[in-house]
C-alpha positions in Angstrom: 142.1 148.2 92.5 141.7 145.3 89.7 141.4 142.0 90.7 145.3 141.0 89.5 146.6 143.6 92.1 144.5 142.5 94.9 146.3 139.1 94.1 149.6 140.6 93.8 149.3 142.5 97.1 148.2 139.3 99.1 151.1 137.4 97.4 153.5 140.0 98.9 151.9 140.0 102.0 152.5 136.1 102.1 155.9 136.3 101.3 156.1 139.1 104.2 155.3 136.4 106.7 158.1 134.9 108.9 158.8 131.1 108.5 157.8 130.6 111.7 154.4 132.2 111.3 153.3 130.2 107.9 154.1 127.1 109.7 152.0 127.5 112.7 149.1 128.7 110.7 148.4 125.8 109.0 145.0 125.7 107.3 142.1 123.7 108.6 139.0 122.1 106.7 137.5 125.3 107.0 140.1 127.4 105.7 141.4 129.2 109.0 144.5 128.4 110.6 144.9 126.2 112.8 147.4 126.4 115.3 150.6 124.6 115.4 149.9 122.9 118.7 146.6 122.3 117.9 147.7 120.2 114.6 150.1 118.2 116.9 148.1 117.4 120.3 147.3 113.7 119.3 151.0 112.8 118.2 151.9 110.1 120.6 154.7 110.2 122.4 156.7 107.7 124.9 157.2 107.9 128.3 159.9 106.4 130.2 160.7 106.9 133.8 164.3 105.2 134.6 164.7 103.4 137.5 168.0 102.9 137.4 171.0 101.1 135.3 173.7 98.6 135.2 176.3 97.4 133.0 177.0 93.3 133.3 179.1 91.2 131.1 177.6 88.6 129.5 179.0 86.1 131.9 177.1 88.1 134.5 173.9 88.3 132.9 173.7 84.9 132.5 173.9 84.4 136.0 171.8 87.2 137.2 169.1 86.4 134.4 166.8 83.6 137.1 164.2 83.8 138.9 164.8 85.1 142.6 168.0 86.8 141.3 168.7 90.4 142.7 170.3 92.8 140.0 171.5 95.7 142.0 171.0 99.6 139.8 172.6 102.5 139.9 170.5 104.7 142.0 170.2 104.6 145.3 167.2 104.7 147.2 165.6 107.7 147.7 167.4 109.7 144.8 164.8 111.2 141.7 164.4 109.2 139.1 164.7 110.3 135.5 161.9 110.8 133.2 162.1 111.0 129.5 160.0 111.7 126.3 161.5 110.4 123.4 164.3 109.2 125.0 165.0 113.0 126.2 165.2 113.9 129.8 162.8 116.3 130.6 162.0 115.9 134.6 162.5 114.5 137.4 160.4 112.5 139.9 159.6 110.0 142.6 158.0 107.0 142.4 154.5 106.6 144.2 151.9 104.1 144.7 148.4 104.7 143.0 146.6 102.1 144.2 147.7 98.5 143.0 149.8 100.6 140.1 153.1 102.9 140.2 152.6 106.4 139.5 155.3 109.4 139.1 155.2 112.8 141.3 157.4 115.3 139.0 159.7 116.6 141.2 161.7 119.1 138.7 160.8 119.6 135.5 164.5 120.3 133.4 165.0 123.1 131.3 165.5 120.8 128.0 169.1 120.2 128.2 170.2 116.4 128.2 172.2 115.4 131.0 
């Protein structure tokens, strides 16, 4: 086979390839893929765990907004606190003490669906 049709046949063979397949074979330095995942593990990404929330008027927050002042949430205590990636809610959780920190125990991880 000539040189031209050994190109040809590995431009049809790329063509052949699903979209989801040339994107998660993305070349590395050396020339083989690398995977998807791989090419994404260092993106940072924000973690939030939600305590709770409240709506106040502005008349309210200025009297709630001193020191000693108690501003009563949503949640009650006890009750799984939400925990969100991007501003998505993927799990659930309680809060736990780590030492002198806070730290999250996942509870129930969601199945991507934003409540």
């Amino acid at each position: 086979m000539g040189e031209a049709a050994v190109k040809q046949e590995e431009i049809q063979q790329a063509s052949e390839e699903t979209p989801t397949e040339a994107a998660n074979d993305v070349p590395a330095a050396n020339g083989a893929p690398l995977p998807f995942e791989k090419l994404l593990a260092d993106v940072p990404l924000q973690i939030t765990v939600e305590l709770g929330r409240v709506r106040l008027s502005l008349r309210e927050i200025g009297q709630h907004l001193v020191p000693g002042a108690v501003i009563p949430l949503s949640k009650v205590t006890g009750e799984s606190l939400d925990i969100r990636i991007n501003d998505r809610l993927v799990a659930r959780g309680e809060a736990v003490a780590i030492g002198e920190r806070y730290g999250i125990r996942m509870v129930e991880i969601l199945d991507g669906v934003d409540e």
